[in-house]
C-alpha positions, 0 to 999 in steps of 0.5 A: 262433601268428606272432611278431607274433600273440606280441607282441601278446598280451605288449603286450595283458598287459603293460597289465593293470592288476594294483593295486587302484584306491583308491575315488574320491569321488562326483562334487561335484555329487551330495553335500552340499548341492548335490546334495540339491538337484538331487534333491530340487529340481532333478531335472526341469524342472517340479520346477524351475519349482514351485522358483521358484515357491515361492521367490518366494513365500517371498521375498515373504511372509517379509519381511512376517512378519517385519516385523509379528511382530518388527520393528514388534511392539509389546512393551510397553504396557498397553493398546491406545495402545500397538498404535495407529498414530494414537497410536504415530505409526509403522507397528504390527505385532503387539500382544504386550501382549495376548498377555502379558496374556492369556496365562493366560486362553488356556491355563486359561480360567475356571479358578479362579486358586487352583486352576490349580496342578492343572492344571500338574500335569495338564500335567506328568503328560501330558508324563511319561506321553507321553514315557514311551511315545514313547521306546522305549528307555525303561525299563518301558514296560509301566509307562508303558503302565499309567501312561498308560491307568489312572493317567494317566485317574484322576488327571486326572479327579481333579485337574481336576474335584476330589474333595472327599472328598480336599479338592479342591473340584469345578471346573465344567467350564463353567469349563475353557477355553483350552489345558486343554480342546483338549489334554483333547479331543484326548488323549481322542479320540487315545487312544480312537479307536485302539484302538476304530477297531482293534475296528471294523475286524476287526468290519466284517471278521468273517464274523459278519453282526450284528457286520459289520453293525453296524460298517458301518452305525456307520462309514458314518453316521459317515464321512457327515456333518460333525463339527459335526453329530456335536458338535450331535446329542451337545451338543443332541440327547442331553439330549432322550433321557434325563432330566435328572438323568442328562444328561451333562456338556457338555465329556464330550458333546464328548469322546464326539462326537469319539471316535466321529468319529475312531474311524470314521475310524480304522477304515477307515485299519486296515481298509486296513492289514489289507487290504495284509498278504498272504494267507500272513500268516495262513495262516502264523498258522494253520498254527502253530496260532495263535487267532484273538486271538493271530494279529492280536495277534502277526502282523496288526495289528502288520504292519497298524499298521506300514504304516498309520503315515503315516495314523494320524498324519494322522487324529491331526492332524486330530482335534487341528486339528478339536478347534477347532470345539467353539466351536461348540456353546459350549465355551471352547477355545483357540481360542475364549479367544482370539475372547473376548480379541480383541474386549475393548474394553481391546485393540481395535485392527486388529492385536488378531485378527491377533495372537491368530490368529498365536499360534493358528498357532503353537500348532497348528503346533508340536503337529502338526509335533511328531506328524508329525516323530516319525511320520517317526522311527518309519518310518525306525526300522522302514524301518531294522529290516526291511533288517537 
């Protein structure tokens, strides 16, 4: 080696860096506020142009909700003089006078006034069992589950419609009405449909045919025609088969109607689970010398359910939005209270609809936004368990 060949490999050493380098912070532009919007809404040119798109959009309708819920709303009144323009002088938003006084009429119906302490209580036993499930780190939830399938059922068929060996006197359920009768449709339906949608997607799976058979042909009639038709032919058309002495109750036909409704549906959002767990999974099941029953309790379904979550949550919601076309067949729930408050001469002004449609809106926004929110929780809480 030449001496310039050596001075060369002395300079090339003597600019290796030989202390660690501090990590440095992520560029502004990808942190924060700014950058979740450049990947969030920003990231390419067509996410760019639907940005704009539904910016002006919220710039121009915002301002006009506001200005008709809250800035001309009409707080007080007693009756519709006070939501009148050619009486107020003034533009008119949203009636709440009406809303205050029919407040009571949207969330019990025709429920007797002395009575309606039964529902509060109906209301409070719900909230207790559905937070006692939801939270997962609540204590005895093997409790809750009891509570919430056994005692939860009794206690509130006992308290809504009466029993009066106990001294509560029988409620017709032609009077049950308003929020009382969409959450009972809708508590019905979520928690029947599941478990039934479970049993009918591993029969329409069975290598059995007279139980693959059946499962089909009960999903596919389902599945094809409307729920209307489902609540017309148990509303209507079961009275007509069995005698008059035996014909169930209006409100239980509803109930049953949409519990099989949704229960088809929940059927094929199982069956796609069931369908995405490998091969292995149950070979794996089977070579530890798991049954049948203990291999889909313990390695399946809990898989199946896992990766179904999304559209479990989905099927949820739209059975508590579809709860609203029992008006159909003559069964007051909210939304129904709402159509017989509007049209009450006392408050008939142009804004008395819009109004009462407003606060159904709401209503349905904050229960739905409510499920889907905590479905996202519950697979970020697993997303997060499978990386560990």
């Amino acid at each position: 080696m030449t001496i310039a060949e050596g001075d060369l490999a002395v300079t090339e050493i003597a600019f290796v860096r030989r202390a660690q380098i501090p990590p440095q912070p992520p560029p502004v532009a990808m942190t924060g506020a700014l950058g979740w919007l450049r990947a969030n809404l920003l990231s390419t040119p067509f996410n760019i142009v639907l940005t704009i798109i539904i910016a002006l959009l919220l710039i121009w309708a915002i301002p006009e909700l506001l200005k008709f819920l809250l800035i001309d709303a009409v707080w007080s009144g007693a009756d519709r003089d006070a939501c009148r323009e050619i009486v107020q002088h003034r533009p008119i938003g949203a009636c709440w006078p009406f809303v205050y006084e029919r407040a009571a009429y949207f969330v019990y119906g025709s429920y007797p006034i002395p009575l309606r302490w039964r529902v509060n209580v109906f209301f409070a036993m719900l909230a207790i069992g559905v937070a006692w499930l939801l939270w997962l780190n609540a204590p005895r939830r093997d409790l809750g589950a009891i509570y919430f399938f056994v005692v939860l059922p009794i206690g509130s068929f006992i308290l809504l419609h009466g029993f009066p060996a106990i001294g509560l006197p029988v409620v017709d359920t032609v009077l049950w009405g308003g929020v009382l009768v969409t959450i009972v449709l809708a508590s019905v339906g979520i928690v029947v449909s599941l478990p039934v949608g479970i049993v009918l997607a591993l029969g329409r799976r069975s290598p059995k045919p007279a139980v693959r058979l059946f499962s089909v042909i009960f999903i596919e009639f389902v599945r094809g025609v409307p729920l209307i038709t489902v609540l017309f032919m148990a509303s209507v058309m079961l009275p007509l088969f069995v005698p008059q002495q035996y014909e169930p109750d209006k409100l239980l036909r509803a109930m049953i109607g949409i519990a099989l409704f949704a229960s088809a549906y929940m059927a094929e959002v199982v069956r796609a689970g069931l369908q995405a767990i490998p091969r292995g999974q149950y070979e794996g099941a089977m070579a530890v010398g798991l049954r049948y029953p203990q291999m889909m309790r313990l390695i399946i379904l809990p898989q199946a359910l896992k990766i179904t979550i999304p559209n479990i949550v989905n099927t949820y919601i739209g059975l508590f939005k579809d709860t609203s076309l029992v008006l159909i067949i003559g069964i007051f729930d909210f939304l129904h209270t709402i159509e017989v408050a509007r049209i009450d001469p006392k408050w008939a002004t142009p804004v008395t609809s819009t109004t009462g449609y407003a606060v159904a809106a709401v209503f349905y926004l904050i229960f739905c936004y409510g499920m889907s929110r905590y479905a996202r929780a519950m697979e970020a809480r697993l997303a997060a368990s499978d990386k560990r």
